[in-house]
Residue, then its C-alpha position, 0 to 999 in steps of 0.5 A: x613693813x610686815x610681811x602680810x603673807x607670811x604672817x597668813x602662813x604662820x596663822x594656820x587656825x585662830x588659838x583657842x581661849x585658855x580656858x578651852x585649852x585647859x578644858x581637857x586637863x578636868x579628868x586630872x582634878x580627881x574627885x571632889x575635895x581632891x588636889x586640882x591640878x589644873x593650870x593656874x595660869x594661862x599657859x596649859x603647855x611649857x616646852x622646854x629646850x637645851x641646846x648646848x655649850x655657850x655662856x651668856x657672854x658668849x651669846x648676849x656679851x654685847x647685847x644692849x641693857x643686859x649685863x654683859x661683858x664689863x669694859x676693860x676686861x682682859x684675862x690673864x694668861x696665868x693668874x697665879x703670875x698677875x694680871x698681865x700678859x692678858x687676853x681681851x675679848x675679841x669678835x669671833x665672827x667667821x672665825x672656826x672654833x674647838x669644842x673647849x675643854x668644859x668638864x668638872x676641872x675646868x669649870x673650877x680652874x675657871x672660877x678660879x676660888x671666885x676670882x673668875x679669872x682662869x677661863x683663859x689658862x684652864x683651856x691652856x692646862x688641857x693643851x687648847x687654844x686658851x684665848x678661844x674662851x674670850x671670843x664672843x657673837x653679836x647681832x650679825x651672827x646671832x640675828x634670830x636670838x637677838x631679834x626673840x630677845x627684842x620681841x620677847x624676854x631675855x634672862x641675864x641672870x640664868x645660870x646652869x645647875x652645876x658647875x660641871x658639863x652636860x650630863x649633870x646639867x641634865x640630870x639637875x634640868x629633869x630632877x633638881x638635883x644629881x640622884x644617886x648612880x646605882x651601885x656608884x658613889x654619887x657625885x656630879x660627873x660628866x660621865x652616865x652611870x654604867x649600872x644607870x640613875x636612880x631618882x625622882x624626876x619632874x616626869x614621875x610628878x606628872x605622871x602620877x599627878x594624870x597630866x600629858x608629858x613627852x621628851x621629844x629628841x632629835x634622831x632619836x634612837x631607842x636603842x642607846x641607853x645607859x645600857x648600850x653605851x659600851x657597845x656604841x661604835x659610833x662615839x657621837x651618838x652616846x650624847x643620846x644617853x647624855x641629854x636624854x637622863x630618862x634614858x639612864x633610869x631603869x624604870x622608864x626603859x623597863x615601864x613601856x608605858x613609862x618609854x613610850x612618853x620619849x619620842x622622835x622629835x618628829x611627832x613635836x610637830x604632829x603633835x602640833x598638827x593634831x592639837x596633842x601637844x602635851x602639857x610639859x615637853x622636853x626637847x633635846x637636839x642633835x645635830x642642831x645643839x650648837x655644841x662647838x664646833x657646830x654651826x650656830x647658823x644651823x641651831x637658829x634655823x632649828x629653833x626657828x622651825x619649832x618657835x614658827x611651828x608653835x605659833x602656826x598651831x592651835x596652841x599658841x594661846x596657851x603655850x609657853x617656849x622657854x630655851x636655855x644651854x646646859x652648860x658653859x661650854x669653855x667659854x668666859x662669863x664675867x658672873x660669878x654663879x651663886x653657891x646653892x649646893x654641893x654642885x653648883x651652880x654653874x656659869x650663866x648660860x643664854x636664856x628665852x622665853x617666847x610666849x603670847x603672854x610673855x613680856x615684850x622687850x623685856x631683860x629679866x635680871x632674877x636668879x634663875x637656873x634649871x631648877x626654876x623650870x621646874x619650880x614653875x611646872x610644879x606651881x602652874x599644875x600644883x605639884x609637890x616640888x623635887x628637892x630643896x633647890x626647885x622649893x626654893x628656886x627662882x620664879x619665871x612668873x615676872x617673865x609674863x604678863x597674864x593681866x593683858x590679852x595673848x599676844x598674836x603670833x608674829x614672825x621673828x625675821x632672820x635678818x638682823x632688824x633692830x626693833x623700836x621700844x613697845x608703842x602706839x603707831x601714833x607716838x611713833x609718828x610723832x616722834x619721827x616727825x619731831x626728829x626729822x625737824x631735828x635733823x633739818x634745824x642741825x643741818x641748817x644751824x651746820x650750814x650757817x655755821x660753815x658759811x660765817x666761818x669761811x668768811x670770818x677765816x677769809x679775812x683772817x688769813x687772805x692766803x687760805x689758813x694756816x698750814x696744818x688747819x684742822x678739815x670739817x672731817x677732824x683730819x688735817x690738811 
């Protein structure tokens, strides 16, 4: 049973109709006979979140219907020496993990020339627990993202951009490729470029095109940039200039216009409050990325506060949530990634979309990767594509349903609950009544069943069976 109350908290204000959500975007059509960039869909705000370090396997290996973790899988502990001794996947659970080895040498190592067969023996080159890399969650850990994937759409096809870590999964998300790092041969890496990133990004697009944009980020600290990395006493918040590629980029430090578009991700949530969330918003976590060893519980919780947020404003009618993970993190997928550049792409990663006009219940099996976040930015508000990769990039338009009206927002519990397959109530009656007639014939049928054979046995054996008869359970006697 729904939880009416809960329901009435998250529906603060009823959505606006499309069209008035789109009203605003008229002073970005120009004059007459210039190019419109006014939405061609429904949706007038895309946000887009990166949290970090899984494999779709690691994630959704065991979900039902999607294209997980094969049968008899086991990975050998040494491929160059044959198949066996082996590692199987395995359900971590409560078990404590370590932040895998994930750099460029061990995202080859892992694909081994397209064998896919090193996931294990690269983590033991890197002097790593290598049967880490075959763990696995489910339902009961991931309770949140499993119940999005029944209620919305699941990607089993998105892969990360390059077949690197963090950073050049970034800068592929924001730019559709790596730039060229300014005084420094250009080649994925996993490192910022010290003198910084020269390169067009998706954000100069709108920019220019007089469209809304923020990259919202978690604690920001305006202060870290590619510029004060060297000086960073405190190590961990150099991801900063990681995740946030703008912040490699001369012009958006130097431009304050430019700067003053990357924020805290606290005004995510005024922006929502006061109805000015932009058309495109980057988010990018911290502390909540679920970057191992980092709790996965508390990642949930993160996302759940921004997806309950979102359906609670004015914007849900028009708004799209689309989440994905930069890279693979060390973990095994059974996927060979396509070949697409010089880079990638990388392992497949787990993959979301939370939107009124999403599809429900439905497992996306296209190609998709970063790239294709941008393509639909581009095609929605009619902007020239970036590269080659976001020209030719897989679509997320099957993901939606614009023919029907928005779906209302509905409370996606934290508690694993297993939702029935899209149906009227009234079929649902009736199939449950129809089963439970079931169950009482095969009861019955059972019963009868027992009662005939206890007294043919009795007049079979008078001594009450032979020694060793199998019980109704399966055991024996």
């Amino acid at each position: 049973m729904r939880c009416a109350v809960l329901l009435a908290a998250l529906v603060l204000t009823w959505p606006l109709e499309p069209a008035a959500a789109a009203a605003p975007l008229a002073s970005a059509t120009g004059a007459p006979g210039s190019v419109s960039h006014a939405p061609r869909t429904p949706i007038s705000h895309f946000v887009v979140l990166l949290q970090e370090n899984h494999t779709f396997d690691n994630y959704f290996g065991t979900y039902p219907g999607a294209n997980g973790i094969p049968r008899g899988t086991c990975m050998p502990v040494n491929p160059a020496k044959g198949h066996k001794p082996c590692v199987r996947p395995f359900h971590i659970g409560n078990r404590s993990i370590v932040d895998l080895d994930h750099g460029d040498f061990s995202a080859r190592k892992d694909l081994n020339g397209g064998r896919m067969n090193g996931f294990v023996s690269a983590q033991y080159l890197r002097s790593l627990d290598g049967q880490q890399a075959m763990g696995y969650y489910n339902g009961t850990d991931l309770p949140f993202y499993w119940n999005m994937a029944d209620r919305y759409v699941l990607f089993d096809h998105f892969f990360s951009s390059a077949l690197a870590g963090s950073y050049a999964n970034h800068v592929y998300w924001v730019a559709a490729g790596m730039g060229k790092a300014i005084n420094v041969a250009p080649k994925a890496s996993n490192s910022v470029p010290p003198n910084g990133l020269k390169i067009t990004t998706i954000f100069d697009r709108l920019q220019q095109a007089g469209l809304s944009w923020k990259f919202y980020v978690q604690n920001y600290d305006a202060t870290i940039t590619y510029r004060t990395l060297r000086h960073l006493t405190n190590a961990n918040r150099a991801s900063q200039a990681v995740w946030v590629p703008l912040l490699d980029i001369p012009r958006y430090l130097d431009n304050a216009a430019l700067r003053s578009h990357i924020v805290d991700l606290s005004q995510y949530y005024r922006d929502l409050r006061d109805g000015t969330l932009p058309d495109v918003a980057y988010i990018t976590p911290s502390g909540a990325s679920e970057h191992p060893p980092g709790s996965i519980t508390t990642g949930q919780r993160f996302v759940r506060g921004m997806v309950n947020a979102l359906m609670a404003s004015k914007a849900w009618n028009s708004s799209a949530f689309m989440m994905a993970y930069d890279d693979w993190g060390g973990w095994y997928d059974n996927v060979k990634p396509p070949h697409r550049d010089a880079n990638g792409d990388g392992f497949r990663v787990p993959a979301m979309l939370v939107s009124p006009y999403a599809r429900q219940r439905v497992i996306v099996h296209t190609e998709l990767d970063f790239t294709s976040m941008l393509k639909f930015i581009e095609t929605n508000w009619n902007l020239r594509p970036l590269t080659g990769l976001d020209a030719t990039a897989g679509s997320l338009m099957s993901a939606f349903n614009f023919r029907e009206e928005p779906r209302r927002p509905e409370i996606i519990p934290v508690v694993r609950v297993v939702s029935a397959l899209p149906g009227s109530a009234g079929r649902d009656s009736l199939l449950y009544s129809l089963y439970g007639l079931g169950v009482s014939f095969a009861i019955a049928t059972m019963l009868l069943g027992r009662r005939l054979s206890r007294i043919w046995s009795s007049r079979r054996w008078p001594s009450g069976g032979p020694h060793g008869a199998a019980r109704p359970d399966g055991d024996l006697a």
